[in-house]
C-alpha positions as CSV (number, residue, x, y, z in Angstrom):
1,X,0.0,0.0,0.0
2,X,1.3,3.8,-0.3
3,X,1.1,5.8,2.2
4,X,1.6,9.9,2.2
5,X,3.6,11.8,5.3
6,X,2.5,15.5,4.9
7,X,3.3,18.3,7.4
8,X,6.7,17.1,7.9
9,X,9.1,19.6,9.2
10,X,11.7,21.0,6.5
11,X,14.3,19.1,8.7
12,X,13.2,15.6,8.4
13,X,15.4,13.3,6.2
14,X,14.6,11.0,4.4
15,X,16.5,8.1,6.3
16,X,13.9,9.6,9.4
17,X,11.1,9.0,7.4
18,X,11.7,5.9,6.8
19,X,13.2,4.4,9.9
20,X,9.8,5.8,12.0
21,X,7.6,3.7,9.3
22,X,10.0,1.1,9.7
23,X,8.4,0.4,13.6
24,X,5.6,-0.8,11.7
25,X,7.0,-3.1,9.7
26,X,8.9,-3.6,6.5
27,X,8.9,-0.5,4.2
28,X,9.0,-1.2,0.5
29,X,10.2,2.2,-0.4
30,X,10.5,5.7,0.5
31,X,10.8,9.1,-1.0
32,X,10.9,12.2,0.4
33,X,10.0,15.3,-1.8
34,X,12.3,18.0,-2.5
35,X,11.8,21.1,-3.9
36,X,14.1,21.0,-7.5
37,X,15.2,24.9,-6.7
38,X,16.2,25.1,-3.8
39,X,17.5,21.5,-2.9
40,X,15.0,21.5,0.6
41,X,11.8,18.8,2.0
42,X,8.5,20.1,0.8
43,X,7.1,18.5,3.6
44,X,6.1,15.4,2.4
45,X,6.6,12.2,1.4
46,X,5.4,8.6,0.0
47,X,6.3,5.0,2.1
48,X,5.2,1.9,0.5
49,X,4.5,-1.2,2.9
50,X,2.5,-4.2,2.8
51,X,-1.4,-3.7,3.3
52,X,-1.7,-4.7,7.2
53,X,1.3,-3.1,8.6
54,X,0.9,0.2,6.5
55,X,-2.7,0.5,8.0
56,X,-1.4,0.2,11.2
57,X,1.3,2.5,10.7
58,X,-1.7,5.0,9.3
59,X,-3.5,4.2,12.2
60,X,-0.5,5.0,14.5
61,X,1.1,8.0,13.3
62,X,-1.8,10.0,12.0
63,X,-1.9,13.1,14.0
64,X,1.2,12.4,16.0
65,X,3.9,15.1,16.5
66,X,7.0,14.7,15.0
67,X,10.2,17.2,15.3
68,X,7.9,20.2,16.5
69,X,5.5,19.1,13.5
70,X,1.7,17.4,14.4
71,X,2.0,14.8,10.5
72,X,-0.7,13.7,8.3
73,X,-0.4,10.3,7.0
74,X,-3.4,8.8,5.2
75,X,-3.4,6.3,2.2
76,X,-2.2,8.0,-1.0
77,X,-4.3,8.4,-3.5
78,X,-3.4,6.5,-7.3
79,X,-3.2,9.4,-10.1
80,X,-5.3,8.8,-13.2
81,X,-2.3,7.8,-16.3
């Protein structure tokens, strides 16, 4: 399943993201987004896990505060091709 992480703080790395997903169970993959420009997080990123333990990582860190920043994480959603 993929997952989004939005209102991460700037700071978060990528290696962050993924080792607090990573409590869940195995991630897949994951990909923080940087802005092209200026090299920096925009705040969000995608984790890929298997179906149960990415719902309960959804389930867990919804809402939670991480580095100063209360995250969003919620299924994402598949872009029409």
């Amino acid at each position: 399943m993929k997952i989004i992480a939005r209102n991460l703080s700037r700071e978060t790395t990528e290696e962050e993201l993924k080792a607090l997903f990573a409590e869940f169970g195995v991630v897949q993959s994951c990909t923080l987004v940087m802005d092209k420009e200026t090299g920096k997080s925009k705040g969000f990123g995608f984790i890929e896990m298997p179906l149960y333990e990415a719902r309960t990582a959804i389930k867990r860190l919804n809402t939670k505060r991480i580095a100063g920043s209360v995250i969003r994480v919620k299924e994402a959603e598949e872009t029409p091709k």
